[in-house]
C-alpha positions as CSV (number, residue, x, y, z in Angstrom):
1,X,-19.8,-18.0,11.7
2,X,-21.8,-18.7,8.4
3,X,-21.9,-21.8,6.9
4,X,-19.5,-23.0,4.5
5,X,-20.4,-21.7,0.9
6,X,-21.5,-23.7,-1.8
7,X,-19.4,-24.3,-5.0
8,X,-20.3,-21.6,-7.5
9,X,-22.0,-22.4,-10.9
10,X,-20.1,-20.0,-12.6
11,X,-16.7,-20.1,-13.4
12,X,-13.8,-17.7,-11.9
13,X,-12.2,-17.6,-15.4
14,X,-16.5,-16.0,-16.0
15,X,-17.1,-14.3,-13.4
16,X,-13.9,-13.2,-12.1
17,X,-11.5,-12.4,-15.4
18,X,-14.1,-11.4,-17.7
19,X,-13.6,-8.2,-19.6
20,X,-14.2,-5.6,-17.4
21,X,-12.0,-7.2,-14.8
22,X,-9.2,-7.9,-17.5
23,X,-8.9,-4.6,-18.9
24,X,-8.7,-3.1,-15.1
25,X,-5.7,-5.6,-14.7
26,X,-3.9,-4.3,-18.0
27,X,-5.0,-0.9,-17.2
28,X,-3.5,-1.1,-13.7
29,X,-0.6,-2.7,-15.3
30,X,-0.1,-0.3,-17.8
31,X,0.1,2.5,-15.8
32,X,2.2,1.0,-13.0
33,X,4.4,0.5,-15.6
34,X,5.1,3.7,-16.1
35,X,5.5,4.4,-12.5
36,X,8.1,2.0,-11.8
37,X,9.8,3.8,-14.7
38,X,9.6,7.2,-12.9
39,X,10.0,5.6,-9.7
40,X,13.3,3.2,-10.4
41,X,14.7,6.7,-12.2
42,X,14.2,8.7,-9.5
43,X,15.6,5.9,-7.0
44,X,18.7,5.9,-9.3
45,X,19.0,9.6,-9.1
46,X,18.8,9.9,-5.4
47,X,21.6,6.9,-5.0
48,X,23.7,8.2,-7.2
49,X,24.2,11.9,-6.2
50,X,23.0,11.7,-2.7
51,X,24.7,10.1,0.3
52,X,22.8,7.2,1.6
53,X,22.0,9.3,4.8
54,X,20.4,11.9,2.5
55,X,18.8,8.2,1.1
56,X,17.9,7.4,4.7
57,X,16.5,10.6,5.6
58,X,13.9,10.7,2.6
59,X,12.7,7.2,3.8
60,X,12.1,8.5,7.5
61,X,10.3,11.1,6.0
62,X,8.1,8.7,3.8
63,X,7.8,5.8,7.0
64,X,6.8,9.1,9.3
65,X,4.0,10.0,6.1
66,X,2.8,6.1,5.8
67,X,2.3,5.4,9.4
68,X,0.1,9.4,9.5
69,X,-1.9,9.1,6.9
70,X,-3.3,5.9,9.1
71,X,-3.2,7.9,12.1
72,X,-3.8,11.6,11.7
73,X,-7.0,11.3,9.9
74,X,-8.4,8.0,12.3
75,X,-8.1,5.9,8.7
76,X,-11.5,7.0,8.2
77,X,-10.7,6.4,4.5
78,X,-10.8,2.6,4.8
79,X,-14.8,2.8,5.9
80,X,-15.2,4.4,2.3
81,X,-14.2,1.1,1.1
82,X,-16.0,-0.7,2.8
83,X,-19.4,1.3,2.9
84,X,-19.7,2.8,-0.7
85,X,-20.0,-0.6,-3.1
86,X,-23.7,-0.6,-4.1
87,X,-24.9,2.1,-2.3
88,X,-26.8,5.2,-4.6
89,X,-24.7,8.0,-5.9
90,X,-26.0,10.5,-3.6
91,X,-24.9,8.4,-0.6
92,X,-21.5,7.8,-2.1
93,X,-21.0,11.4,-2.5
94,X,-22.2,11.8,1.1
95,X,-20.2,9.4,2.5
96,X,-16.6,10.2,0.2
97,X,-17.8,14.3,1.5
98,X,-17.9,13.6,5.2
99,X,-15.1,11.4,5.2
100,X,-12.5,13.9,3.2
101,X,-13.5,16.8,4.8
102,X,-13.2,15.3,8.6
103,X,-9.8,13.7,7.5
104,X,-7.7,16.7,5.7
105,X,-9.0,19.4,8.9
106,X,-8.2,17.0,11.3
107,X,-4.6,16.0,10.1
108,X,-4.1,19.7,8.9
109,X,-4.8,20.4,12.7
110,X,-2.0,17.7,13.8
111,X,0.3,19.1,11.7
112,X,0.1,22.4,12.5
113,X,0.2,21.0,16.6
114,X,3.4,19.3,15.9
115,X,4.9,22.5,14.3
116,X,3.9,24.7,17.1
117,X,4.3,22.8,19.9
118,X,8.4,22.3,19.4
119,X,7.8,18.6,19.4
120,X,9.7,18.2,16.4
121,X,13.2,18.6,17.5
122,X,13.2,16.4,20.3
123,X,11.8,13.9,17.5
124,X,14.7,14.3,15.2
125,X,17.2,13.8,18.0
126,X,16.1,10.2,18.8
127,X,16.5,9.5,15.2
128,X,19.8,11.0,14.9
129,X,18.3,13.1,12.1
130,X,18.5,16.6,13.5
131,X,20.6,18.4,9.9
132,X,17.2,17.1,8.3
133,X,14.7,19.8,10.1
134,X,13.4,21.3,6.7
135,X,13.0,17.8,5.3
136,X,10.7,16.9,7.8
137,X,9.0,20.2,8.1
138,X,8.1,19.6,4.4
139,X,7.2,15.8,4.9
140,X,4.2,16.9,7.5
141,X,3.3,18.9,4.5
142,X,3.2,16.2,2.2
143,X,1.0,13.9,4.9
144,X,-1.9,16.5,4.4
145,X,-1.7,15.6,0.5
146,X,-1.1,11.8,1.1
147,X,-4.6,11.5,3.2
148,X,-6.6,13.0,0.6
149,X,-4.8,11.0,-1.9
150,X,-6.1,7.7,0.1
151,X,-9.2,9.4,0.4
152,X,-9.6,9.9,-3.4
153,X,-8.2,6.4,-4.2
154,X,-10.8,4.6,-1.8
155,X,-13.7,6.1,-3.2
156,X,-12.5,5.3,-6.8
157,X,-11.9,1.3,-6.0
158,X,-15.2,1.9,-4.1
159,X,-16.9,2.5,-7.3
160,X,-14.4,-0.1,-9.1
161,X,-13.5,3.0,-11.3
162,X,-10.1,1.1,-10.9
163,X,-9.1,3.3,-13.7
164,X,-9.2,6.5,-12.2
165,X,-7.5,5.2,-9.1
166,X,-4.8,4.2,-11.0
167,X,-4.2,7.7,-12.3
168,X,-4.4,9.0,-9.0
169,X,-1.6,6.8,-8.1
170,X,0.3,8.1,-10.9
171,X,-0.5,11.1,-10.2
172,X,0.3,11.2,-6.7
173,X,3.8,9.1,-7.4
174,X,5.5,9.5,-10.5
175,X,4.6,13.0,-12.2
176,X,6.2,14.9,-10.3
177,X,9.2,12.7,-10.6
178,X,9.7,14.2,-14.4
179,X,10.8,17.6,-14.2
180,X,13.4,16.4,-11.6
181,X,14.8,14.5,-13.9
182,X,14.6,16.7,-16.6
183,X,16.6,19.2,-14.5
184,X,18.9,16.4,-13.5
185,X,19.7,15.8,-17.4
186,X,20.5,19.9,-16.8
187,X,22.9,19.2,-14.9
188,X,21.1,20.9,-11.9
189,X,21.5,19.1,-8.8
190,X,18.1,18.5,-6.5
191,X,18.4,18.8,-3.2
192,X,15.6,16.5,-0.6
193,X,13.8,19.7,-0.3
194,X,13.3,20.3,-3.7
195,X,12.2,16.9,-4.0
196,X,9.7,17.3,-1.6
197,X,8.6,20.2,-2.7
198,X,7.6,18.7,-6.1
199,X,5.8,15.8,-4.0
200,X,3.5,18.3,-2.6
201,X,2.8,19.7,-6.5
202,X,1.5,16.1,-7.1
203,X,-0.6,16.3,-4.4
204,X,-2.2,19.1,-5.9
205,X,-2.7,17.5,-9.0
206,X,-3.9,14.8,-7.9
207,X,-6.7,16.8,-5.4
208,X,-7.2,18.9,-9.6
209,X,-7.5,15.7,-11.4
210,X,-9.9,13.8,-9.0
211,X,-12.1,17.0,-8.7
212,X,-12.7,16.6,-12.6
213,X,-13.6,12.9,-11.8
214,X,-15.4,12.9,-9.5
215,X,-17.9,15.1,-10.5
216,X,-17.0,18.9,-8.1
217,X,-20.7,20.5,-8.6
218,X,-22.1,17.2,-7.6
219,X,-19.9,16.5,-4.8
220,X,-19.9,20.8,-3.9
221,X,-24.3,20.1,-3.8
222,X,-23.9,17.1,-1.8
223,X,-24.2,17.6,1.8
224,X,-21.7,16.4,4.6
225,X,-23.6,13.4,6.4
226,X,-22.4,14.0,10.0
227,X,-24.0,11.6,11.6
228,X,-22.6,8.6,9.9
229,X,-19.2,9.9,11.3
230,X,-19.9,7.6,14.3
231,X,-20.4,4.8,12.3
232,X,-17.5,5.4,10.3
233,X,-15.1,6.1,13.1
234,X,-16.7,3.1,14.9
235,X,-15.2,0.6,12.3
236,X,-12.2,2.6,11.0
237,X,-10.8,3.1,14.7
238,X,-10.2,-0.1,15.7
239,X,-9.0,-1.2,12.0
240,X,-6.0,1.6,12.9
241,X,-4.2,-1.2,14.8
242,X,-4.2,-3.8,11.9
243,X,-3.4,-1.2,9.4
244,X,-0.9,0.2,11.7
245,X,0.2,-3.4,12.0
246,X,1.1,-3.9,8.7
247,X,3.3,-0.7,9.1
248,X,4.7,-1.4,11.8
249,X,6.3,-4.3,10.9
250,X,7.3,-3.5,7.4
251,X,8.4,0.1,8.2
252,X,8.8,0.4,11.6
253,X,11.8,-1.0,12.1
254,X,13.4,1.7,10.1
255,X,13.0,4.3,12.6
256,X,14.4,1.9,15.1
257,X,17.4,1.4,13.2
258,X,17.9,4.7,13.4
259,X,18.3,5.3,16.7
260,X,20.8,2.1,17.5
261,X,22.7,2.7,13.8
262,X,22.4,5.7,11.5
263,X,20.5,6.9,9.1
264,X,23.0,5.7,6.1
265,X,21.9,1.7,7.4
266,X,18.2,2.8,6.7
267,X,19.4,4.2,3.3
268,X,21.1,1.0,2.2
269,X,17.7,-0.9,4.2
270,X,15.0,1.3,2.0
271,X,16.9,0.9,-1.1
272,X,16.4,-3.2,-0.8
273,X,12.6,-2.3,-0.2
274,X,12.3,-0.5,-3.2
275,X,12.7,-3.4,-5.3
276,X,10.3,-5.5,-3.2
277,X,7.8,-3.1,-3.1
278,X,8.1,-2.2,-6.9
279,X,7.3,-6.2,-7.1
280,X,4.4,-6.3,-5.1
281,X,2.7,-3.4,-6.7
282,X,3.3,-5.0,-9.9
283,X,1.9,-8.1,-9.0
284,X,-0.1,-8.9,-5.9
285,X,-0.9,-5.1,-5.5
286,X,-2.6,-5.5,-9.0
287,X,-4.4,-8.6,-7.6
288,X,-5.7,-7.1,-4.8
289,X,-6.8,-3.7,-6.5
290,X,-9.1,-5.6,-8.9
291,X,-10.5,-8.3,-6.6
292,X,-11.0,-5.6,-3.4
293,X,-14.1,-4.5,-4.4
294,X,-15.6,-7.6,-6.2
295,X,-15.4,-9.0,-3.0
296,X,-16.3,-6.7,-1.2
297,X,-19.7,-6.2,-3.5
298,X,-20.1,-9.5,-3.3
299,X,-20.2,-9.9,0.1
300,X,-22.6,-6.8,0.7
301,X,-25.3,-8.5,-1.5
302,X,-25.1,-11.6,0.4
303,X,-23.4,-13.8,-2.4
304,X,-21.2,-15.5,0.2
305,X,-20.9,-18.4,-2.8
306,X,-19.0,-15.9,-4.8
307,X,-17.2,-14.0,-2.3
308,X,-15.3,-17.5,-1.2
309,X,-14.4,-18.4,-4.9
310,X,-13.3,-14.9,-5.5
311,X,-11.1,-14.7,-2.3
312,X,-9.5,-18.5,-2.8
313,X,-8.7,-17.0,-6.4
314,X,-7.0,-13.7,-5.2
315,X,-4.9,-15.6,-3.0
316,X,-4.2,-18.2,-5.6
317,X,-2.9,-15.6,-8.3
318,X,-1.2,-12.9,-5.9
319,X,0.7,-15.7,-4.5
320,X,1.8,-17.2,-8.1
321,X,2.4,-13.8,-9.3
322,X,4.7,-12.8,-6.4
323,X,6.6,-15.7,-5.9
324,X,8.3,-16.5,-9.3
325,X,9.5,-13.1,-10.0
326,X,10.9,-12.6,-6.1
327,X,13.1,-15.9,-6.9
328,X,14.3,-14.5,-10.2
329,X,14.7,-11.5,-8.0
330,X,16.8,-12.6,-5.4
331,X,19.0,-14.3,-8.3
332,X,20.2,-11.4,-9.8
333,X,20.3,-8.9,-6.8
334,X,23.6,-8.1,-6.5
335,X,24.6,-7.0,-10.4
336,X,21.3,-5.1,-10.3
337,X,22.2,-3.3,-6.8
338,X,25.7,-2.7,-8.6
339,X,24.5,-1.4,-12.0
340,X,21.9,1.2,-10.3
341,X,23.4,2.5,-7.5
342,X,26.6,3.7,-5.6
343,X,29.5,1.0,-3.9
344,X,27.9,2.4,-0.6
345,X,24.6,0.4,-1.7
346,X,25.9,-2.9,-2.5
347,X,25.7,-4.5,0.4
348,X,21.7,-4.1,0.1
349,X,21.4,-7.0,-2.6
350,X,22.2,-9.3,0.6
351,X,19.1,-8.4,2.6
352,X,16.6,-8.2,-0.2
353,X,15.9,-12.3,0.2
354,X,15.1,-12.3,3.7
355,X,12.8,-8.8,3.4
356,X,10.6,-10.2,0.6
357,X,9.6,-13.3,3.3
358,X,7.6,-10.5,4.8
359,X,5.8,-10.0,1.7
360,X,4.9,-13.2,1.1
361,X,3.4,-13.4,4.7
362,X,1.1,-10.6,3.7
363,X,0.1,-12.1,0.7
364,X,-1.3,-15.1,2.4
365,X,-2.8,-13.1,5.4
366,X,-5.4,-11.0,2.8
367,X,-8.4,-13.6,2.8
368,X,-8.5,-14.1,6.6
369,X,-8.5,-10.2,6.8
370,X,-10.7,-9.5,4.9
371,X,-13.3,-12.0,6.2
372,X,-13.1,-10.7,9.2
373,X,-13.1,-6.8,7.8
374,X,-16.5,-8.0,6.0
375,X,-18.5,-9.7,9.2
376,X,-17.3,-6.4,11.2
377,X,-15.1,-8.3,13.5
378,X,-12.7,-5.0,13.5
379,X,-12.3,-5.4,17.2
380,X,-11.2,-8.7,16.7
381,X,-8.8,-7.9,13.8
382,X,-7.4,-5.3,16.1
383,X,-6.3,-8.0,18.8
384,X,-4.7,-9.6,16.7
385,X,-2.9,-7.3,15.0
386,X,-1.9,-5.9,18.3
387,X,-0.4,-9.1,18.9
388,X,1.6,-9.4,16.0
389,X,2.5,-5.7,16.2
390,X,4.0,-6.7,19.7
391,X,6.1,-9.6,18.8
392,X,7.4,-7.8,15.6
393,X,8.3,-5.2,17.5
394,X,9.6,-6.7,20.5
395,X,12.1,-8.7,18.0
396,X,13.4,-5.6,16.7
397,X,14.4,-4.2,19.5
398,X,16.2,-7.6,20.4
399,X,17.6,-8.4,16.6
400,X,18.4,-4.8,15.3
401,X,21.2,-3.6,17.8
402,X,23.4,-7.1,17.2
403,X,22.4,-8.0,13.2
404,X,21.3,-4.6,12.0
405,X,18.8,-4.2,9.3
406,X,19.6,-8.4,8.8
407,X,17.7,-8.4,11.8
408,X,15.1,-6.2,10.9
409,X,14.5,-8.3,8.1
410,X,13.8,-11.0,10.1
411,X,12.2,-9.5,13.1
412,X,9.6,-8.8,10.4
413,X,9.0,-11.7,9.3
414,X,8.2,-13.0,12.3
415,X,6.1,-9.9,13.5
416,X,4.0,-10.8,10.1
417,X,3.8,-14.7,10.3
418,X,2.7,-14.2,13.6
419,X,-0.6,-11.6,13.0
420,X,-1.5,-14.0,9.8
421,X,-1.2,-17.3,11.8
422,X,-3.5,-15.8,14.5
423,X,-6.2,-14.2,11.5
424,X,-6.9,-17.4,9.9
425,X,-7.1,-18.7,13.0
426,X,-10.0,-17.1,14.8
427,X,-11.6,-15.9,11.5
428,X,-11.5,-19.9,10.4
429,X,-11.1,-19.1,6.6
430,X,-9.9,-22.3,6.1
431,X,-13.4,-23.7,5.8
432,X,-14.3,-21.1,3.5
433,X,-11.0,-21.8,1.0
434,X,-12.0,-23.6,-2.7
435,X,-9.4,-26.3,-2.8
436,X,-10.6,-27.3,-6.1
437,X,-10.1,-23.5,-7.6
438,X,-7.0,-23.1,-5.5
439,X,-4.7,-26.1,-6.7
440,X,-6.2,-26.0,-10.5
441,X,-4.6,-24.5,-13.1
442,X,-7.5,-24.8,-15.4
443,X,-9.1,-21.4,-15.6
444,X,-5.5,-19.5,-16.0
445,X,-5.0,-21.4,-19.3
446,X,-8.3,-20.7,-20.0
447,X,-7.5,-17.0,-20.1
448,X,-4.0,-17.5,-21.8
449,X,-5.4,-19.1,-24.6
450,X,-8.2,-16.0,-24.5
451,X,-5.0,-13.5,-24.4
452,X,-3.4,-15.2,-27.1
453,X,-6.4,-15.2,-29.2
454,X,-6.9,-11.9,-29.1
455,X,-3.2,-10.7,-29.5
456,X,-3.1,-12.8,-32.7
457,X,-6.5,-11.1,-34.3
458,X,-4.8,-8.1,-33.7
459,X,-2.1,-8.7,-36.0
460,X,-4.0,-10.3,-38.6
């Protein structure tokens, strides 16, 4: 283990929200933004035309996509992260080449296994979801767009073009949203096919848009790097478990509760996520997407100094930004739940505290990961999350058939408390923590004062 780092001469308020850092935060923001507005009217549109099975049956559909695009394509995408920061351009290209072709044949292969081999059915009977065929049949289309997506949107936050990863995300998640609604406000009802059916048409946008972007005659010139497959798969392989991990206990118990309730108790279940998840992506999701590859750089060029202050102040702001809004959250659950969605969805405003415990689990886990995701420790990080993975799981199985998705909520809790507990640990981030950055509130006034500042020039 290195030493612990010495306190940095530069400030975080400097180094950390200087301009090009700032606008990526308001960039990010902006955009999510209008996300959540395509997002939150699409979640509206499902729960108020469509049954919460039909609700249920979309959010198998997305847990089945989340869990393959880890899996299909060996989550070779992740190493792109990790590798790209500082390197030339030619070897970026290289690497991003190798990476997204290996991933998209490989899960188009999978794909096209499961369809053939009659797998499928025997699937959809233990999740009591065999009137969905089609749907799901069009969801293993949609997992072939969903790891190139990750693909494109590693390679982006690679380069800290945050920007353009951003777009992607929009891209990928809320265009295709709009001409459903428009034929909603028609009066033409959308079936879950049709829905999924304009998910894969943001796919291909997406794979049009980061073309441009990226630069096609450079990246069509730029020759696949084989050999560095090894490498690649070498660290991505093993990080499969932790990433899995996360999955598993955030979305894995929906395909448990499945199979010992119905599909309509996952509907009402996923709809409580959506406005957890909406929060995090607002909030620590924007946190992590700008300090990611800071860190990351930082750590590559040996600036271990800079790395700690930069992790210590992630954790700091994710945590502060998460929190506050979860509380006002949980406050006005139930006349939210009421006011978007149908009777049968009401009971969903009681669950929502006890789910966002899991997020806040998560949030405090990222330093300790990612130290030991920078010193290589991926075996390691796999253990653990193995571990975790195990006890989440195993209280699923023990709390969902007698408290139903109440004891999901819980079983993933402690399937997360228990992977973080065990990360910090054996990675010993404690010593690497800046408790002077960490409990002042110095450098965020610092930048209010900046924001302010600047908002009132503007109007002057």
């Amino acid at each position: 283990m290195m030493p612990a780092s010495s306190p940095s001469s530069e400030s975080p308020a400097t180094e950390v929200l200087g301009s090009s850092a700032l606008g990526q935060a308001f960039h990010t923001l902006s955009v999510r933004s209008l996300t959540l507005v395509c997002r939150f009217a699409l979640v509206i549109m499902i729960t108020r035309t469509l049954s919460p099975a039909d609700y249920g049956a979309y959010s198998l559909v997305s847990t089945v996509g989340a869990f393959g695009t880890f899996l299909c394509g060996l989550n070779l995408f992740t190493y792109v992260f990790r590798a790209v920061p500082g390197l030339p351009a030619d070897s970026q290209l290289r690497i991003f080449k190798t990476t997204l072709l290996f991933e998209t044949v490989l899960t188009s292969a999978v794909v096209v296994a499961v369809l053939l081999s009659g797998q499928l059915g025997s699937i959809l009977h233990y999740l009591n979801a065999e009137a969905y065929r089609e749907v799901f049949v069009l969801g293993l289309l949609v997992l072939v767009m969903l790891v190139a997506t990750a693909e494109f949107t590693s390679f982006f936050q690679a380069q800290a073009r945050i920007e353009r990863s951003n777009w992607v995300d929009f891209i990928g998640q809320a265009v295709w949203v709009l001409p459903l609604l428009a034929l909603r406000l028609a009066g033409v009802q959308t079936p879950l096919s049709i829905l999924l059916w304009a998910q894969i048409a943001g796919g291909c946008g997406v794979v049009v848009y980061a073309a441009r972007h990226i630069g096609l005659s450079a990246w069509w010139r730029s020759r696949p790097d084989w050999k560095i497959l090894r490498t690649g798969l070498a660290f991505s392989v093993p990080l499969i478990v932790p990433t899995i991990g996360v999955s598993a206990v955030r979305l894995g118990d929906r395909l448990i509760l499945s199979h010992y309730n119905s599909v309509a108790e996952v509907g009402v279940y996923s709809f409580a996520s959506v406005f957890l998840n909406t929060l995090y992506s607002f909030t620590a999701g924007v946190i992590f997407g700008t300090f990611g590859p800071r860190i990351f750089a930082a750590h590559n060029r040996g600036d271990h100094a800079k790395r700690d202050m930069l992790q210590t102040y992630m954790l700091k702001v994710a945590l502060l930004g998460f929190v506050v809004p979860y509380g006002m959250l949980c406050l006005a659950a139930k006349p939210l739940v009421e006011l978007l969605a149908r009777p049968e969805y009401a009971r969903a405003a009681s669950v929502l505290p006890i789910m966002g415990l899991s997020s806040v689990a998560l949030i405090v886990g990222y330093p300790a990961n990612y130290l030991l995701m920078l010193n290589n420790r991926v075996g390691l990080l796999a253990t653990l999350d193995v571990a975790g993975i195990i006890v989440g799981l195993t209280a699923n199985f023990i709390l969902i058939p007698r408290y139903s998705y109440f004891g999901a909520a819980v079983a993933g809790f402690i399937g997360m408390t228990t992977t973080v507990v065990l990360q910090y640990a054996f990675s010993n981030m404690f010593r690497f923590l800046r408790p002077d950055v960490f409990f002042s509130l110095k450098e965020e006034m610092s930048v209010f004062r900046r924001c302010v500042s600047r908002v009132r020039a503007a109007f002057v």
